[in-house]
Every structure is written in C-alpha cells, then in structure tokens.
C-alpha positions in Angstrom: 11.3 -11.2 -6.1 8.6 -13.8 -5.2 5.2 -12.9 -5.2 4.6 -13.5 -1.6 7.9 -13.2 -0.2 7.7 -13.0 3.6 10.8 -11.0 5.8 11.6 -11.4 9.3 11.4 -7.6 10.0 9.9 -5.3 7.6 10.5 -1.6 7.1 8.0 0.2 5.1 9.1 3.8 4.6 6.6 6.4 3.1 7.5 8.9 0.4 7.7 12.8 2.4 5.2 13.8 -0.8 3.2 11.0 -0.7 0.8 11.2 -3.8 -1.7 9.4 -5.7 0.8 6.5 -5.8 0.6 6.1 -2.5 -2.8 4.1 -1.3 -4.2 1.6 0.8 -3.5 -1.2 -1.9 0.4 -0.4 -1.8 0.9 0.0 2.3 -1.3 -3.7 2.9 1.6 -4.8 0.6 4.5 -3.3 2.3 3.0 -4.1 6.2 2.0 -7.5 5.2 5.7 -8.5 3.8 6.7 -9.1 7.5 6.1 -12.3 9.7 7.3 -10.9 13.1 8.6 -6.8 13.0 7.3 -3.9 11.1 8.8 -0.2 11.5 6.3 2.2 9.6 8.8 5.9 8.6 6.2 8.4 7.9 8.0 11.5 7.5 5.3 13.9 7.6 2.2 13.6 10.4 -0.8 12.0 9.3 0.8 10.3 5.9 0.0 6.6 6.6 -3.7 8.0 7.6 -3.6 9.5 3.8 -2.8 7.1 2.3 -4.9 3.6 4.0 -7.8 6.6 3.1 -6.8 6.6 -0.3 -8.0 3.4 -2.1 -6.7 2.4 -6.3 -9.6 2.8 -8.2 -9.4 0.3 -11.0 -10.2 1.1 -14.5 -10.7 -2.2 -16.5 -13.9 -1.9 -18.1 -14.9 -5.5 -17.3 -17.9 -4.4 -15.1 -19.3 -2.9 -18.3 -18.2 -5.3 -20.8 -20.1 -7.7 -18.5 -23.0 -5.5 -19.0 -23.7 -5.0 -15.2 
C-alpha cells in the first residue's frame, strides 16, 4: 500500500477494546485516507473521544542525544 494512498469513501472502524494502540496519531491516519466520504464505527460510546485524547508518545532518545 502507498504511503499516501487516498480512497473515495473511507471506513475507519474502532476496536470495541480500544487500547493503548489506539490514539490520535492512528485515527488522523484512518480519517485522512478519504477524499470525499468517511463512516467513523465506534462500537462503544465515547471511543473516538479516547482515543484523538490519547496521543503516541515517542521514545527515540534524540532530544537527549541532542543534549536539549
């Protein structure tokens, strides 16, 4: 699959359990896959509000390597 591989219609469905997997970083992927229709299936109240309040935090190192 292309990196930025656009769809006519997009359905983004949300895992009923949601988890940590489940964040802000990962639903702007699915929602911005789709150039004219996007159906959201949260399965449980609230879900996509969990997760677009739940943001990756990376672990690279590089701010200290950089030595800010």
């Amino acid at each position: 699959m292309a990196q930025w591989l656009l769809e006519q219609s997009t359905v983004v469905v949300l895992p009923e359990g949601g988890g940590e997997i489940l964040t802000r970083e990962l639903v702007y992927t699915g929602v911005t896959r789709a150039r004219e229709f996007l159906s959201v299936i949260e399965p449980r109240p609230g879900l996509l509000g969990q997760a677009i309040g739940r943001q990756f935090k990376r672990a690279s190192g590089l701010k200290a390597k950089l030595g800010s």
